[in-house]
N, C-alpha and C positions, 0 to 999 in steps of 0.2 A: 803497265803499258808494254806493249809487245818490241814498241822499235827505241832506242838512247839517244837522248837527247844529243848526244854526240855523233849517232847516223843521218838524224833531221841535219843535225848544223855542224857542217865539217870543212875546214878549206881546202880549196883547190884551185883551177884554173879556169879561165874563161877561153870560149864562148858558153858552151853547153854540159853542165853536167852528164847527160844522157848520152849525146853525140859526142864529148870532147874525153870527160871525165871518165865512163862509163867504157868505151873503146880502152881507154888506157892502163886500164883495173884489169879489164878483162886479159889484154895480152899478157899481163906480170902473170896474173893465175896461170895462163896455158903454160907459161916458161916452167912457173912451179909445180905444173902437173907433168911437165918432161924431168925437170929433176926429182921429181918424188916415185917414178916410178909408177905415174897412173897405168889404166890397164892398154894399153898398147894392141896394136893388131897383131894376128896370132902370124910368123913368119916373117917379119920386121927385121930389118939388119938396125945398123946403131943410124941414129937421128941425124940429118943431113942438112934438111931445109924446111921452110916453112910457107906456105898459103894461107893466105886471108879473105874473105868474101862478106862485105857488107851487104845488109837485105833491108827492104823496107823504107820504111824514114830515114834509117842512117848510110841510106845509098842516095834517095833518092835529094836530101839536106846533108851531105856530109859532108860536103866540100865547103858548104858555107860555114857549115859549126867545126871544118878541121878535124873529122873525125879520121881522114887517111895519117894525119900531121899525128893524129893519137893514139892509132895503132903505131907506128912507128915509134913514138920516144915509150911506148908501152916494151916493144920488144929491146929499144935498147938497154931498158932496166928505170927508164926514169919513172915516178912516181908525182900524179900530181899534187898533194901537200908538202912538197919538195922540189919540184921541178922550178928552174929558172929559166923564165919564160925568154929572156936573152939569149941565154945560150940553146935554147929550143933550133934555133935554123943551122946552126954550125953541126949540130948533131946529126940533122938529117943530110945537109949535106958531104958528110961524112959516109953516112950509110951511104948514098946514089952512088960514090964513087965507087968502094968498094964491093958493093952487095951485098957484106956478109957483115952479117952479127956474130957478137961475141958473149954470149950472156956467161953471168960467172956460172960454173959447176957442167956447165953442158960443152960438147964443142961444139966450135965453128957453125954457122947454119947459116946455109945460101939463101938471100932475100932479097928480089929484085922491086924496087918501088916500082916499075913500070908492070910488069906482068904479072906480080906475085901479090896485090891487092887488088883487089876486083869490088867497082861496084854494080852488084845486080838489081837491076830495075824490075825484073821480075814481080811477081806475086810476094807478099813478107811471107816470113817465114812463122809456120803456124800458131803460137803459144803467145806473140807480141810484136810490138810494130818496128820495135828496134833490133835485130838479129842477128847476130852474126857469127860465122865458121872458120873457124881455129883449124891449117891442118897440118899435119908436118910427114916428112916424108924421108926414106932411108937411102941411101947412095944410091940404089938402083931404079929409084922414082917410085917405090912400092909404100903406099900408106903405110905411116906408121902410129899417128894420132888424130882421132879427129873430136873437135867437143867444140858446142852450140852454147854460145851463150849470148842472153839478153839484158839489154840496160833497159832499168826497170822506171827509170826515173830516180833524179837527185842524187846520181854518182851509183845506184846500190846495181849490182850485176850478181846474176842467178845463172846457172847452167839450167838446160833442158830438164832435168830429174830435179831440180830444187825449184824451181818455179812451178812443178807438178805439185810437188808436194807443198807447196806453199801452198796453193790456190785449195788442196784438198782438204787444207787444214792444216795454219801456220802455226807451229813452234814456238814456242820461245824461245830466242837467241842462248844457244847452248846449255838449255835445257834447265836454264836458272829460276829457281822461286822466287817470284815478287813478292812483297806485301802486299800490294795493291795491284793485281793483272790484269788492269781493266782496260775490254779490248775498246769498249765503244761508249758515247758520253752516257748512255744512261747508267753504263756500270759505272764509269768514274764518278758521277752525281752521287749514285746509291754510295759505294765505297768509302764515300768522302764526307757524306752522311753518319755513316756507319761509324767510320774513326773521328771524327771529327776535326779535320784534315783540309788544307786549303789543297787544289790542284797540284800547287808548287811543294807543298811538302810530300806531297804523296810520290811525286815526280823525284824529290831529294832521295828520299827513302829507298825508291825503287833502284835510285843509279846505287847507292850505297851497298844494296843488296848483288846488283852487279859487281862487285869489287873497287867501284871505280873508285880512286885514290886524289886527294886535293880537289876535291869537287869544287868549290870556290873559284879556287886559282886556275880553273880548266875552264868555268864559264866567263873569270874575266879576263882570261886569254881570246876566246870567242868575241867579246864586245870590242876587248882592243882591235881585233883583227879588223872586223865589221867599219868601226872608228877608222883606222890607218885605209879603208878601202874607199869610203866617204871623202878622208882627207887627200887622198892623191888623187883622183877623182875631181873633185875641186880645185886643181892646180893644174890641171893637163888642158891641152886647147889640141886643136887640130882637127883632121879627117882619121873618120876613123877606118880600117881596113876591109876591105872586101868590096870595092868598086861601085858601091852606091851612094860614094861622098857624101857620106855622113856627117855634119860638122858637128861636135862636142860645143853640147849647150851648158854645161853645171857653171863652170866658171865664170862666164858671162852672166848667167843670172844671181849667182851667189854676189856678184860685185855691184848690179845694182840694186841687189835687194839692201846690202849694206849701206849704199849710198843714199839711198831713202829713208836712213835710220831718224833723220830731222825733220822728216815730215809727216803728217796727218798721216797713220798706217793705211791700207787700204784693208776692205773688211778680210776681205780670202788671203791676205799677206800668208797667215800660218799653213792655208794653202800651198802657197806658193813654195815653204820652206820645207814642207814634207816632198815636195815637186824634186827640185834639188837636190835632197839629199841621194832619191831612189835615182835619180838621174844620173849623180856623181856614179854611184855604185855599176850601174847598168853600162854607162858609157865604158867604167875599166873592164867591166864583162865584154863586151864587146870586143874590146880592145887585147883579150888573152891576158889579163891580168889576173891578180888573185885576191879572190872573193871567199865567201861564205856560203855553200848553199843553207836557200830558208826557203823551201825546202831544197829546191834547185837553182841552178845557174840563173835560168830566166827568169825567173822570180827574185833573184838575188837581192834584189833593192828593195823588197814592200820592208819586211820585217825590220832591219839596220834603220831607212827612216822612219817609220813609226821609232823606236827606241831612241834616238839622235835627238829627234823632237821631243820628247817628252824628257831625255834629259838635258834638253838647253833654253825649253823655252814653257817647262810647264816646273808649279810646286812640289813640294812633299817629296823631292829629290831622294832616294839614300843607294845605299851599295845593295844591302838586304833585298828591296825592292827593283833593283836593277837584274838580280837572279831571279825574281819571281818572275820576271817578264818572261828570261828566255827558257825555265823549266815551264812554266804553264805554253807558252807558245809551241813547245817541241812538243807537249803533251796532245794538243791538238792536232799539229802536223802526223804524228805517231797512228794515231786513230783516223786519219783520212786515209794514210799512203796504208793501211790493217785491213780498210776497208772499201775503198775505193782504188785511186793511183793520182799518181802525183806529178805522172809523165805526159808532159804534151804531147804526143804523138800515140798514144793510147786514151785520151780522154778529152782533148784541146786544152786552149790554154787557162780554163775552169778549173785545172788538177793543178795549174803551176803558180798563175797569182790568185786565182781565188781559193787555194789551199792559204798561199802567203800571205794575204787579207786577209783569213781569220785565224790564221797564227798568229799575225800583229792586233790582231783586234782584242783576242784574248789576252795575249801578254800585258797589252795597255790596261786591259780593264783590269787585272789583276793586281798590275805594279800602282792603280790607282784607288785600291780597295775594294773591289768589286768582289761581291760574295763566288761561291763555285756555280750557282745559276744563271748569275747575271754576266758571270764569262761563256759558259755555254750559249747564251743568248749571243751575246757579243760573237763568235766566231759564226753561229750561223746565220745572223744579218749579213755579216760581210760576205759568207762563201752562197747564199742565195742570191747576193745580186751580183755575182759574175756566175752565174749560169748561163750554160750556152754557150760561153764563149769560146770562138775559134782559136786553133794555135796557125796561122798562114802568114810564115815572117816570108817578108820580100827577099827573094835572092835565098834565101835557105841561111840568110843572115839572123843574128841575133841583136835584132836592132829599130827596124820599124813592122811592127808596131810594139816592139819589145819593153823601149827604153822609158818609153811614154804612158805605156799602160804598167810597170812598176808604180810610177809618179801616181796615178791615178787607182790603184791598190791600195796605196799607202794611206789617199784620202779616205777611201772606203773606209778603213778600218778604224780609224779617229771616229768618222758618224756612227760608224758601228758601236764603236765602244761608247759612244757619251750616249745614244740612244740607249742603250744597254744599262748601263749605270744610272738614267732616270723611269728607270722600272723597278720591278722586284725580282726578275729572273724568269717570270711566268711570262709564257709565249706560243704563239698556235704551231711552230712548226718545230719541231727540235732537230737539232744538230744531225742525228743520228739518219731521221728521215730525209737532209737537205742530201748529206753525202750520199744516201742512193740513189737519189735524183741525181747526182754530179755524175755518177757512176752509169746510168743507164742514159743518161743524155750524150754521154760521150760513147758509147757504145752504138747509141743511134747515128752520129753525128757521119756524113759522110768522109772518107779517108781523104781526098782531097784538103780538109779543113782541116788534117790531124797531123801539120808537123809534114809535110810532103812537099808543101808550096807549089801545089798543083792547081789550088784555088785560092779566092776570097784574094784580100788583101796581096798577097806576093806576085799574082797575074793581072791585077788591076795597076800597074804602075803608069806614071808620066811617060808619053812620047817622048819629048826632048827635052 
C-alpha cells in the first residue's frame, strides 16, 4: 500500500485537516525551504518578510475552519501534533502586536496579519480546490521566494511539482519496497491470496518494511488518543464556536442513555451509542481540539466510534484484534485517498465520511473475523451509499451538517460490516469500481457543493 497507516491516522487539531491542519504544514515547509536554501529568485538580497494568499475552498471556508489562525501559528513554528490549542490566541496576538516573526535559523520577517494574508475569492488555483501562495520578499520588496502548495486532504500538503507528479504516477513514499504494494483492492485480494495473509498482516508487514519501530505501541497510542478524544468529548457542554450556536449534544445524550440502563432497551439503543460517540469526537473537532484524522478532521468521528463500540459493547474483545481493526481500516483509506481523494472540497463530503464509513466498516468486519473478501465487500457497501454526497457546512463551519453525518457514518458501517459478514465476500460491485464512481461524481458535482458553502445546506439556513 502506497500511503502508512500513520498518514491515514495522525493527530492534530481541529476544525479541519485540510483547511486548519494542512495551512499549518504547509507554512513550517516554506520556513524550511528559506532555511534550506530552496532555489530563490535570481537578484535577491537576504529574506525580509513574507506573504500569504489563500485560493479556492480555503479562501472561500477559511475563516470558518481557521485556516488564516493556521497559517499564522504555522509561521510561528507551532506544529499541530504539538500545538496547544490554549495557548493558540496568546500567540497570535503576539504576532498582531509586533508584526514580525522570529523563526529559529532565519531573521527577523515582517508579517502583517491585516495585509500580509489575503483571501482570494477568485477562480482556485489550477491543480486543486485548496491552494495556496507562499511568498517572501528581500528588504527592498523584490521577490525573493515564491512556492504553491495544496492540502490535499487529511492534513497531507503537496507543492505544485509533487502533486504533478503524483497524479502522473505516484511513488512510493521514499522510494521503499513493500512486500505487499498493493495500490487498489483487487491487488490487495490477489496478494493476500497469494500469501496467504489477512489485510492486517500484510498492512503489518508493509509498516515493518517501512522501518517503522514499536508498531504495537504506535497503534495503541492511536486508539488511546481516539479514546481520550471520545472521553473529553463526553464531558464538555456548552456552545460551541463560530456564531451559529451550536449547542454540544454527546454529554446530554450519553447521560440519558445511561439512565435508561434499567429499562426495556430500545431496539436502535446501539444506534444511538455509535451516535454519541462520533458526536463526542466531532463536537471537540469543532471546538479546535485534538483528534485523529480517519481519514480527515471532518470525518474524524466515523472510525473511533465504530471501534468504541465494538470495544464496549460487542464479544471476542482482544488487544490483537483491536490492531487489526486500525491496520485493515488504514489499508482502505490508503487505497481511496491512491485513487480517488479524500478532500471534501475536491470530491464532497463522499471522500471524507464515506471514505471513513468504509474504513470503519472494514476495520469492524476484520476485528470480527471477516475473511479479506468479505471486508472488501464490507467497505464498499458503506462507501456506495454515501455517494454523492455534498460537502456544504453552514457558515464554512465544521459542524452542521458535520457532527451529525459522522453519527450517521458510523451507522453505515456497523450495516455494512454485519451485511457483509452474512455473505461469502461475493458481490456485484467491487471496491475498486465504487471509488471511481466516488472519484468521477465528485468531479461532476458542482463547486458550490464542494467545500465553498456557496450552496446546499450552508445558504439554506433559518431566518431567525
Amino acid at each position: 500500500m502506497p500511503v502508512s497507516v500513520f498518514e491515514i491516522f495522525k493527530p492534530g487539531i481541529g476544525p479541519s485537516s485540510s483547511h486548519t491542519m494542512g495551512p499549518m504544514v504547509a507554512a513550517a515547509r516554506f520556513l524550511n525551504g528559506l532555511r534550506g536554501g530552496a532555489e530563490r529568485i535570481p537578484g535577491a538580497g537576504e529574506v525580509a518578510s513574507v506573504r500569504v494568499s489563500l485560493h479556492g475552498s480555503l479562501a472561500f471556508t477559511g475563516k470558518g475552519h481557521a485556516s488564516d489562525r493556521a497559517v499564522v501559528l504555522g509561521l510561528l513554528g507551532q506544529r499541530p501534533e504539538t500545538l496547544d490549542p490554549d495557548a493558540a490566541e496568546g500567540l497570535i496576538d503576539g504576532l498582531r502586536q509586533t508584526r514580525t516573526l522570529h523563526p529559529e535559523g532565519l531573521p527577523s520577517l515582517g508579517f502583517d496579519l491585516d495585509t500580509d494574508l489575503l483571501f482570494d475569492y477568485g477562480p482556485a488555483l489550477p491543480l486543486h480546490a485548496n491552494g495556496m501562495i507562499f511568498r517572501a520578499f528581500d528588504r527592498a520588496g523584490n521577490p525573493f521566494l515564491t512556492t504553491t502548495y495544496y492540502s490535499v486532504g487529511g492534513g497531507f500538503v503537496q507543492t505544485e511539482a509533487e502533486l504533478v507528479a503524483a497524479r502522473e504516477g505516484p511513488a512510493q513514499p521514499g522510494g521503499e519496497a513493500l512486500p505487499h504494494p498493493f495500490r487498489s483492492a483487487r491487488e490487495m485480494l490477489a496478494m493476500g491470496e497469494a500469501a496467504g495473509l489477512s489485510i492486517a498482516a500484510m498492512t503489518r508487514a508493509n509498516e515493518s518494511a517501512r522501518g517503522v519501530r514499536d508498531l504495537d505501541a504506535r497503534l495503541d497510542a492511536l486508539s488511546a488518543t481516539m479514546n481520550a478524544c471520545i472521553d473529553r468529548g463526553l464531558s464538555q457542554e456548552g456552545i460551541l464556536p463560530g456564531g451559529l450556536k451550536v449547542k454540544r449534544r454527546a454529554k446530554a445524550i450519553q447521560a440519558a442513555l445511561r439512565a435508561e440502563t434499567g429499562n426495556r432497551p430500545a431496539p436502535h439503543v446501539a444506534n444511538e451509542w455509535m451516535s454519541v460517540y462520533a458526536m463526542a469526537v466531532n463536537e471537540e473537532n469543532a471546538a479546535g481540539g485534538r483528534v485523529v484524522t480517519a481519514p480527515t478532521n471532518g470525518a474524524a468521528g466515523t472510525v473511533p466510534a465504530v471501534l468504541r463500540y465494538w470495544l464496549d459493547h460487542c464479544d471476542g474483545v482482544t488487544e490483537a484484534r483491536r490492531r487489526d481493526f486500525l491496520l485493515t481500516a488504514a489499508a482502505i483509506g490508503g487505497i481511496i485517498k491512491t485513487n480517488a481523494s479524500i478532500s471534501g472540497a475536491e470530491v464532497g463530503c463522499q471522500g471524507e465520511v464515506g471514505s471513513a464509513s468504509a474504513m470503519a466498516a472494514a476495520g469492524l468486519c476484520a476485528a470480527m473475523g471477516g475473511s479479506n473478501a468479505q471486508i472488501e465487500n464490507a467497505a464498499e457497501i458503506a462507501l456506495e451509499h454515501h455517494l454523492g454526497m455534498t460537502c456544504d457546512p453552514a457558515g464554512g463551519l465544521v459542524q452542521v451538517p458535520c457532527i451529525e453525518r459522522n453519527a450517521l457514518g458510523a451507522i453505515k458501517a456497523v450495516s455494512a460490516a454485519a451485511l457483509a459478514l452474512r455473505g461469502n465476500g461475493t458481490h456485484f460491485m467491487p471496491l475498486d469500481n465504487c471509488i471511481k464512481v466516488m472519484l468521477e461524481t465528485g468531479r461532476d458535482m458542482n463547486t458550490k457543493y464542494k467545500e465553498t458553502s456557496t450552496g446546499g445546506i450552508a445558504v439554506n439556513l433559518p431566518e431567525c
